[in-house]
C-alpha positions in Angstrom: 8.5 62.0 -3.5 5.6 63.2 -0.9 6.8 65.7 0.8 5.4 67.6 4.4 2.9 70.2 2.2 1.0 67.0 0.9 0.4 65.4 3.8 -0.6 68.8 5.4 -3.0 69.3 2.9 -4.3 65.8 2.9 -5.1 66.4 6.6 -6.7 69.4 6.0 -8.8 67.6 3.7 -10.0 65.0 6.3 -10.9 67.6 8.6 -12.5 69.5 6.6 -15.0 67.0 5.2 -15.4 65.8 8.9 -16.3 69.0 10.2 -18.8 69.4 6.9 -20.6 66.4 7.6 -21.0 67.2 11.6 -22.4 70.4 10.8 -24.9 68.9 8.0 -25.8 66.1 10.5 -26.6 68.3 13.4 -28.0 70.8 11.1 -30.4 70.9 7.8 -29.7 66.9 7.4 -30.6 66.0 11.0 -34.7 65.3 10.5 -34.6 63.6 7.5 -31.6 60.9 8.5 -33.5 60.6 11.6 -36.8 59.9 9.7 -35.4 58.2 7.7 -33.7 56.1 10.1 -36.9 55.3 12.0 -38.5 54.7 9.2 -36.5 51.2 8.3 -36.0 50.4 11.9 -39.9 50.6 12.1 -40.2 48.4 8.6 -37.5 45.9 10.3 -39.7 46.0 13.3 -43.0 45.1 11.6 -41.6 42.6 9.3 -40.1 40.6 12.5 -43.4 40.8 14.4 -45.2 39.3 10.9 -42.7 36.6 10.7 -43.1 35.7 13.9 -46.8 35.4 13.6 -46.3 33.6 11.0 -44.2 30.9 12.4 -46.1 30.0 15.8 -48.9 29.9 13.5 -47.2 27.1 11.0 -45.6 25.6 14.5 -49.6 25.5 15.5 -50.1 23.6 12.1 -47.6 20.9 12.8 -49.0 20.4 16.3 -52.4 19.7 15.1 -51.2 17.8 12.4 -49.1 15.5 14.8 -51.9 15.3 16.9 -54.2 14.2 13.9 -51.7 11.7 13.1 -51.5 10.2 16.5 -54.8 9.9 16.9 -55.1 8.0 13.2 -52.4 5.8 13.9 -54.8 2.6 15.1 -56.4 3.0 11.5 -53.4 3.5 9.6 -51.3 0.8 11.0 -53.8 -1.4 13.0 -52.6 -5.5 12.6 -50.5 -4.6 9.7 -47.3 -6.4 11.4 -49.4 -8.8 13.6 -46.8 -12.3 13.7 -43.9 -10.8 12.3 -40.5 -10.2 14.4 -38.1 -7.8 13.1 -35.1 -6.4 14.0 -33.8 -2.9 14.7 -30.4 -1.9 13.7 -29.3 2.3 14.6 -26.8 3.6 13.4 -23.9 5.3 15.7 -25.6 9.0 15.6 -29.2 7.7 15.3 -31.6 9.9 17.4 -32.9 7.7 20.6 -36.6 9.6 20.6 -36.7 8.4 16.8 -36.0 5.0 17.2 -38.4 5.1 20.4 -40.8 6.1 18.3 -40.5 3.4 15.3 -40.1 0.9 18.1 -43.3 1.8 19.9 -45.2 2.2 16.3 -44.2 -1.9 15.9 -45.4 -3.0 18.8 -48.3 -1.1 18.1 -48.7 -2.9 15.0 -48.5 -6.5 16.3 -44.5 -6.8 15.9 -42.2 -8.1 18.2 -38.9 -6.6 18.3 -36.5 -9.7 18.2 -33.2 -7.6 18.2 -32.3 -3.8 19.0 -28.7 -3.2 17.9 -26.3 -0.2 17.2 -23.7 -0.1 15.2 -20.3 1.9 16.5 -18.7 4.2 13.9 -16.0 1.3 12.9 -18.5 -1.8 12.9 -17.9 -3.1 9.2 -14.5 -1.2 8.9 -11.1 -3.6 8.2 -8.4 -1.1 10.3 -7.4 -2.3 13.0 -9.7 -5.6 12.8 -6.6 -8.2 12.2 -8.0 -10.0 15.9 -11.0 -9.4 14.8 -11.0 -11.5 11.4 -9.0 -14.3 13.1 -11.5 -15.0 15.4 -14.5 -14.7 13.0 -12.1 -16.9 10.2 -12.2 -19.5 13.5 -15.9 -19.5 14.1 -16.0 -19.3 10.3 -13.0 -20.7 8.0 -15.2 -20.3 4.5 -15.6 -16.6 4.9 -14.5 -14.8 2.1 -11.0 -14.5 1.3 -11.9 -10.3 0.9 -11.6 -8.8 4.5 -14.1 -6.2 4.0 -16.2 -8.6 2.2 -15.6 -11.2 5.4 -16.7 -8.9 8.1 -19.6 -7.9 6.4 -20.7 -11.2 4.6 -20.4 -12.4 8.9 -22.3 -10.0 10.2 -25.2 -10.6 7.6 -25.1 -14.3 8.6 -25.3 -13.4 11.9 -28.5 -11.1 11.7 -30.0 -13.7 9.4 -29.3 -16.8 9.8 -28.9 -17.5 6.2 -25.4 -17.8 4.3 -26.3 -17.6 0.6 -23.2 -15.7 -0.3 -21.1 -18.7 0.6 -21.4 -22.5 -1.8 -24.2 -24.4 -1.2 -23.7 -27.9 1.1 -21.4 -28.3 4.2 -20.2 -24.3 4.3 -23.5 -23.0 4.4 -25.3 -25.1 6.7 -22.1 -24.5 9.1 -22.3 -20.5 8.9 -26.4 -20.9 9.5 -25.7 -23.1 12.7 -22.9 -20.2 13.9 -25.5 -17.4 13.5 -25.3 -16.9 16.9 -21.4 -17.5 17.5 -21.0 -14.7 15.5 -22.6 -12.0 16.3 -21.8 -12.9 20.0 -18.5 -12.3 18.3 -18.9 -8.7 17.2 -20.6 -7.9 20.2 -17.5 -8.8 22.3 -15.3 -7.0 19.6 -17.2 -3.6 20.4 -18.5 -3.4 16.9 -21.9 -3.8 18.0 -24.6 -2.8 21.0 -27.5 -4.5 22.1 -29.5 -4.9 25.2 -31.3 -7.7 23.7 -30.5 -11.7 23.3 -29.8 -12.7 19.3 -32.3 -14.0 17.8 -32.3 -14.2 13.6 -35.1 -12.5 11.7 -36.1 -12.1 7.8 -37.4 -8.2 8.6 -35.3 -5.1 9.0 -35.8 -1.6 10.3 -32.3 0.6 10.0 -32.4 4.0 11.4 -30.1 6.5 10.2 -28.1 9.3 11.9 -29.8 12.0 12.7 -29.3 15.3 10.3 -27.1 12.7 8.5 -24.7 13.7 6.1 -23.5 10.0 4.7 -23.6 10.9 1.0 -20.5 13.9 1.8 -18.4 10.7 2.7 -16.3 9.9 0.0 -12.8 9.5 0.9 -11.3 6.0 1.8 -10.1 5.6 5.4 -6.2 6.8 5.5 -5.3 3.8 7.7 -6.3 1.1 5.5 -5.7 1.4 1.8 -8.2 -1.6 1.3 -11.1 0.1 3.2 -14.1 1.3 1.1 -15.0 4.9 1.5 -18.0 5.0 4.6 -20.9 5.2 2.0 -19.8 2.4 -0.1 -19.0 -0.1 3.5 -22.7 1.1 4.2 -24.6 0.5 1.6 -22.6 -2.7 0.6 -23.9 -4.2 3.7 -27.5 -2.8 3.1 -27.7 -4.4 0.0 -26.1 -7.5 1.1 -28.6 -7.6 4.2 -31.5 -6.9 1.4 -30.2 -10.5 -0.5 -30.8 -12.9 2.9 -33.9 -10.8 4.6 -37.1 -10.4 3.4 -37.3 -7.1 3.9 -35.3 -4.1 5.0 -36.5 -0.5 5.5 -33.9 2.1 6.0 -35.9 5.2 7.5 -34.0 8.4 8.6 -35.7 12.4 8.8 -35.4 14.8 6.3 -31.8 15.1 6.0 -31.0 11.8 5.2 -33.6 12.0 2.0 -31.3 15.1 1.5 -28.0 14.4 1.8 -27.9 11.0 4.1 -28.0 7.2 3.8 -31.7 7.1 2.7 -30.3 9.9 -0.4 -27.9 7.4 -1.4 -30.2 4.3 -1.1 -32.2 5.8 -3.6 -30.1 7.2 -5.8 -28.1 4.1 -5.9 -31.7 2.6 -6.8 -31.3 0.1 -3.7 -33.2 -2.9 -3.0 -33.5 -1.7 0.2 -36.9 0.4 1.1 -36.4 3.8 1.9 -38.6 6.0 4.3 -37.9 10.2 5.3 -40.2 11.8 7.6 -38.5 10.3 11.2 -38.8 13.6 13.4 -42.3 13.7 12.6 -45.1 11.9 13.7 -45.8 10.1 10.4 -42.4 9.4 9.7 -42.7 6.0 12.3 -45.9 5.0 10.6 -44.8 5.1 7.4 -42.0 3.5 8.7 -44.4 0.7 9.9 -46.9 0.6 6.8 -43.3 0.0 4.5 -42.4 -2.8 6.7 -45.5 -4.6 6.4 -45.3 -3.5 2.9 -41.9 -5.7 2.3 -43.6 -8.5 4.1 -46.2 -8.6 1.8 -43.6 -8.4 -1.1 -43.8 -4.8 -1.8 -40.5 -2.3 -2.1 -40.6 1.3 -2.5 -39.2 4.9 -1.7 -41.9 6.5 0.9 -42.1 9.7 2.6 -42.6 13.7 1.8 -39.1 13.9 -0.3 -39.3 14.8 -3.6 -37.7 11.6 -4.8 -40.3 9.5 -2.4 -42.6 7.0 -4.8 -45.3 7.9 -2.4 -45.7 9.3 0.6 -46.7 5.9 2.5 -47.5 2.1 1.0 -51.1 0.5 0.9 -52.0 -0.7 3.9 -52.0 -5.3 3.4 
């Protein structure tokens, strides 16, 4: 056992070495610590000041390159979209200033925005949408049997116009004539936004979630064993948009090349066209040059990623 001398000397011990090391420190060992001291705080000092240099001086760089860019946009993007209608689709987190920007780069280019619509978190999902599928099965009895596929294969219809996915005759020219029936339908459900009357177009734009982080979403919901994991819902619908329109451009900033829907688009080697760079001033031209691009018959993967094809499309 430890008995009362060891725990005496054990306190002794601490003591001791405390009272050593506050005579060194206030004695032979005082000047050097203390240079020493001064001497890193001095280093930290000078390192911040550099770095801070440093970064208003690369903040100085992207001004002047924003302000470069601005002023080339007439050349880089002039009539590119001059005739053409498209519609915008955001998605629920989308950054308004981004899709501001990609709107205002359109009209620059000639476009008319035919239809500016948001999804809500749950717009393609099957929980809780038992109302929901009744009433598009009514406007619609040749849906698809497949709930998820249902909702989506409706909302396609709806943007487009053009029902494809269903037999060709009687069906199909039905869901074309009810374009409008049903997106009125998932408006009034909630499942969509829009300021802006329906109108069908063949070109898309779909911003994604700012600093998105799609490509982490891989569990199915817990509330519906037949829903699709979020990615999967997404890009199922992208891809299924891609198949009626004649072009879609999904465009997000640089975390959705990293780890967002515009990541998974091209890893998933997507129909769809792919643009990062939204956040800077080039990312809504690109945005532009790829949808005129896709009009003119031409996909790609555009941008300042590593996995971008190029940074932006020839101009048509």
């Amino acid at each position: 056992m430890i008995d009362f001398r060891y725990h005496l000397v054990s306190l002794v011990s601490v003591f001791l070495a405390l009272a050593v090391g506050i005579v060194l420190g206030a004695g032979p060992l005082k000047e050097p610590i203390g240079e020493s001291l001064q001497s890193q705080v001095d280093a930290l000092r000078t390192d911040r000041d550099d770095l801070r240099g440093k970064l208003e001086a690369a903040n100085g760089n992207i001004d002047k390159q924003n302000d470069f860019v601005t002023a080339a946009a007439p050349e880089l993007i002039g009539d590119t979209l001059k005739g053409t209608t498209i519609t915008m689709i955001s998605a629920p987190d989308a950054q308004q200033e981004q899709v501001e920007q990609v709107s205002n780069r359109i009209k620059e280019a000639g476009g008319t925005i035919a239809g500016d619509v948001s999804f809500v978190d749950d717009a393609l999902s099957v929980s809780g949408a038992g109302d929901f599928l009744t009433t598009l099965r009514g406007i619609l009895p040749a849906l698809p049997a497949d709930d998820a596929t249902a909702i989506r294969s409706a909302l396609v219809i709806a943007l487009t116009g053009k029902a494809s996915m269903l037999a060709e005759g009687k069906d199909r020219d039905d869901a074309q004539a009810k374009a409008g029936e049903l997106f009125t339908a998932f408006v009034d459900a909630g499942r969509l936004r829009t300021d802006t009357d329906h109108k069908t177009t063949d070109l898309f734009v779909i911003i994604d979630d700012e600093d998105s982080q799609l490509a982490d979403e891989t569990k199915p919901s817990p509330d519906a064993t037949n829903d699709q994991a979020t990615r999967d819902i997404i890009t199922e619908f992208v891809n299924a948009l891609t198949a009626e329109a004649k072009s879609v451009v999904v465009a997000g900033d640089a975390a959705s090349a990293q780890n967002g829907l515009v990541s998974v688009l091209r890893t998933e080697k997507s129909r769809a066209s792919t643009v990062d760079g939204l956040g800077l001033s080039a990312g809504a031209i690109i945005t532009v040059r790829a949808i005129a691009a896709g009009n003119a018959g031409t996909h790609g993967h555009f941008g300042f990623a590593s996995d971008a094809e190029s940074i932006l499309p020839g101009k048509v």
